[in-house]
C-alpha positions in Angstrom: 45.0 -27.3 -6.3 44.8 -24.4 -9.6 41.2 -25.2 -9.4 40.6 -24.1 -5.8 42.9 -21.4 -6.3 41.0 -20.4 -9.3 37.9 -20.5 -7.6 38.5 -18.4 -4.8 39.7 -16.1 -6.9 36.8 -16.0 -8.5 34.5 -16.0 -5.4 37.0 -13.3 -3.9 36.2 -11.0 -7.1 32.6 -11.3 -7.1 32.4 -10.2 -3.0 35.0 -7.4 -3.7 32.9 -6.2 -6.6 29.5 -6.9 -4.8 31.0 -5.1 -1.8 31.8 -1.9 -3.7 28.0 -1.9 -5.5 26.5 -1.9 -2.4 25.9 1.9 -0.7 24.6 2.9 2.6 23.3 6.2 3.6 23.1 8.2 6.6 21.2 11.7 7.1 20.7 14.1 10.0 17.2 16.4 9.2 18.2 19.3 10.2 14.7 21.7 9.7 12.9 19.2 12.9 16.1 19.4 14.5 15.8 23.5 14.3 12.2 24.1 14.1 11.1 21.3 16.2 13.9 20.6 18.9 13.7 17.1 17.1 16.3 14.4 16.6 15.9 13.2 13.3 17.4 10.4 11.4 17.6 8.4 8.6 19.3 5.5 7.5 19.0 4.4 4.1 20.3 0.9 2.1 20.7 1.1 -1.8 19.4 -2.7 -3.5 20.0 -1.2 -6.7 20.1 2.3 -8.6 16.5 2.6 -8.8 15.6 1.0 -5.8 16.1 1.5 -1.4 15.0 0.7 1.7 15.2 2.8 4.5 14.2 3.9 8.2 14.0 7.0 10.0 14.1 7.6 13.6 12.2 10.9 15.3 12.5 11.6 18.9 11.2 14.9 19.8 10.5 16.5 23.6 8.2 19.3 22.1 5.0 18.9 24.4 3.2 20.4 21.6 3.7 18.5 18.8 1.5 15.7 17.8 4.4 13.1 18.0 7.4 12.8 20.2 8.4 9.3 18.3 8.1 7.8 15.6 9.8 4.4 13.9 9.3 5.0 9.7 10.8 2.1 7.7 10.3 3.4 3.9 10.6 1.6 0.0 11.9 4.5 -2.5 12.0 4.5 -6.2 14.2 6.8 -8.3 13.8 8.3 -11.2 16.2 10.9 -13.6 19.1 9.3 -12.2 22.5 11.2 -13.8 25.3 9.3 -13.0 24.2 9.0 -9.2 24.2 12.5 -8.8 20.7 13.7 -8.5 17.6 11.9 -8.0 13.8 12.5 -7.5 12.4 9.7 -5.5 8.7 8.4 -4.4 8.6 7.2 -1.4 5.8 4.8 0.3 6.0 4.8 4.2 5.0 2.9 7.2 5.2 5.0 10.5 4.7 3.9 14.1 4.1 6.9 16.1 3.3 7.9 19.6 1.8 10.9 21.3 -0.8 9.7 24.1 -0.8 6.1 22.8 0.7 3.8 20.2 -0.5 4.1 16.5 0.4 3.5 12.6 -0.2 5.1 9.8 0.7 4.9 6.1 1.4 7.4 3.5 3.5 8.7 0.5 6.4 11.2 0.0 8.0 12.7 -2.9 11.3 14.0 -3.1 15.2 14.6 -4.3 18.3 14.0 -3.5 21.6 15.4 -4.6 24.9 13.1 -4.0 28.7 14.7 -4.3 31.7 12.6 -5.6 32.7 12.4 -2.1 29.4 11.5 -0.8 27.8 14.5 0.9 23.8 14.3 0.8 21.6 17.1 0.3 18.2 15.6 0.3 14.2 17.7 0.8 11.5 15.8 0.6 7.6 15.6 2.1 5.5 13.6 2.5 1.7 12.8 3.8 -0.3 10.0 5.8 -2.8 8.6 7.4 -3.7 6.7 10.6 -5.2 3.6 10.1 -5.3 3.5 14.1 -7.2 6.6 14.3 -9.4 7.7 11.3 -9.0 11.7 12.2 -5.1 11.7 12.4 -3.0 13.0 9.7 1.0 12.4 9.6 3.8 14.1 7.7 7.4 14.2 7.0 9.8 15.9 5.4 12.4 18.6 5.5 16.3 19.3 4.4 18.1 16.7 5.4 22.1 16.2 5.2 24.4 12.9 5.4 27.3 10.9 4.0 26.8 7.8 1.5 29.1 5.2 1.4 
């Protein structure tokens, strides 16, 4: 019985400590949502310091913008991480965008990210594509973004 105990204790202890590694992010871009009348936003899943996986959401009723959607799941790298705090990224992104029709593109983004103690986000970042549906089209992203990790 003290060796069942013992390990879930042990097993308890390694979720608890897993669990509290483990950060998820959520950010509102604010300049498409002023300049663009866009909704904007990103969710974003730390694996480890260095490393995150995210996607970002864009719905936009602009008739004059070259998108009014797009899905853009994204791998980051940081670098110059200081305790967590701020953190310059590359960014490599898919994006599945529509205007009159369905296409994807892929591109690159660069950017940083500031993180409070009580994790408020303060991210800018851009970034730059191209359609591999469409060999003319040109995609980018980026702007000021703020959210909550947690």
């Amino acid at each position: 019985m003290k060796k069942i105990t013992l390990l879930l204790l042990l097993f308890a202890t390694v979720v608890t400590t897993a669990q509290e590694e483990t950060k998820y992010e959520i950010r509102l871009n604010t300049t498409n949502l002023i300049l663009m009348k866009a909704f904007d936003v990103s969710y974003e899943y730390f694996i480890n310091i260095e490393s995150t996986v995210g996607a970002d959401l864009f719905i936009s009723s602009d008739e004059d913008f070259y998108k009014n959607f797009s899905l853009t799941p994204y791998y980051r790298h940081y670098f110059s991480i200081n305790a967590g705090q701020k953190m310059f990224f590359i960014e490599g992104f898919g994006m599945i965008y529509k205007d009159n029709e369905t296409k994807f593109a892929l591109g690159v983004s660069t950017g940083h990210k500031y993180v409070s103690n009580s994790g408020f986000v303060v991210q800018t970042h851009f970034g730059i594509g191209r359609s591999i549906s469409s060999s003319d089209d040109f995609v980018a992203r980026g702007g000021l973004s703020f959210g909550y990790q947690f």
